[in-house]
C-alpha positions, 0 to 999 in steps of 0.5 A: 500500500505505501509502496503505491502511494510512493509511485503515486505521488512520484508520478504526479510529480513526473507530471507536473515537472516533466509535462514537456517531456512526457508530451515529446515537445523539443526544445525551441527551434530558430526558425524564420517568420516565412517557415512559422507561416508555412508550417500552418499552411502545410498543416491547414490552420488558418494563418490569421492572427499571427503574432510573435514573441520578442527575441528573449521572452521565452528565457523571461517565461522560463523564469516566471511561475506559469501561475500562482503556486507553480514552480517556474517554467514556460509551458508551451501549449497554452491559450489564455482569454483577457476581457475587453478591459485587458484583464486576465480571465482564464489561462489553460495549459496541456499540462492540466488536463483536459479541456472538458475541465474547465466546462468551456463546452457549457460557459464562457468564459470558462473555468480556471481548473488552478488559479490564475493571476488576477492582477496579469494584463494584456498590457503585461502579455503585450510586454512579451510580444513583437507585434502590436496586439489590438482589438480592432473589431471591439471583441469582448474578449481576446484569446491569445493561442500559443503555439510553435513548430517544435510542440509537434503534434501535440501543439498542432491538436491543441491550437486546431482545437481551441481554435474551433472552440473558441469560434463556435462560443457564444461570444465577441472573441478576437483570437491570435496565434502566437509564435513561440519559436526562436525567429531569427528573421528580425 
């Protein structure tokens, strides 16, 4: 019985900790802008929206809890939602679980499975990001979709399918993609 509790609580540690791992994402690759858009396009996702983080921000992200409690560390599948006044109202990662969790079929916006950080801003996620986030239709929410051709498949599944959710919510969301990958094209 204690030797089940041990492997237990060894595993859900292997899992918080090694969540990259134990999906098979790799390390962040150098790639150019044109290489991200065609690794959308060959895997037919919609190449609207897309955005890029600065040069530095991962080593920022890598450095930062990825939420309240959390031991530092990027986590590269993820989508966070900021209401229309850039405050931060839900954040998801693979590493998780599922989305069924956070009963985004039922609500929107959808329940956080930890907390988040409630003081966290658009404004804050704009420091990261090269390009100019906007709301130009007004939307009342913005959705921002990490994703990066290192995630494999794991990282394609995951934007495909909140990108569909998000579309089919009954709700104003303007959605961005945004590009973790080392870009080197500047």
């Amino acid at each position: 019985m204690k030797l089940t509790r041990l492997l237990l609580v060894f595993v859900l540690l292997f899992l918080i900790y090694s969540c990259s791992t134990l999906l098979g994402i790799s390390e962040p690759e150098n790639i150019t802008r044109e290489s991200a858009y065609k690794y959308l396009y060959q895997n037919k996702i919609d190449t609207s929206n897309v955005i890029f983080l600065k040069p530095n921000a991962i080593e920022t992200l890598q450095h930062r809890p990825y939420k309240p409690e959390w031991d530092a560390g990027f986590r590269p599948v993820q989508f966070k939602i900021f209401d229309k006044e850039g405050n931060l109202v839900f954040q998801h990662s693979t590493c998780e679980g599922t989305l069924k969790h956070t009963l985004i079929f039922e609500k929107f916006p959808p329940y956080n499975i930890t907390p988040i950080d409630t003081t966290y801003t658009l404004e804050k996620e704009q420091l990261l990001i090269e390009d100019k986030i906007m709301n130009p239709v007004c939307s009342d929410y913005i959705a921002i979709i990490y994703w990066a051709t290192y995630t494999g498949i794991i990282g394609r599944r995951y934007l495909k399918k909140v990108n569909k959710i998000l579309i089919k919510q009954d709700a104003d969301i303007f959605i961005y993609k945004l590009n973790t990958d080392f870009v080197r094209d500047r």
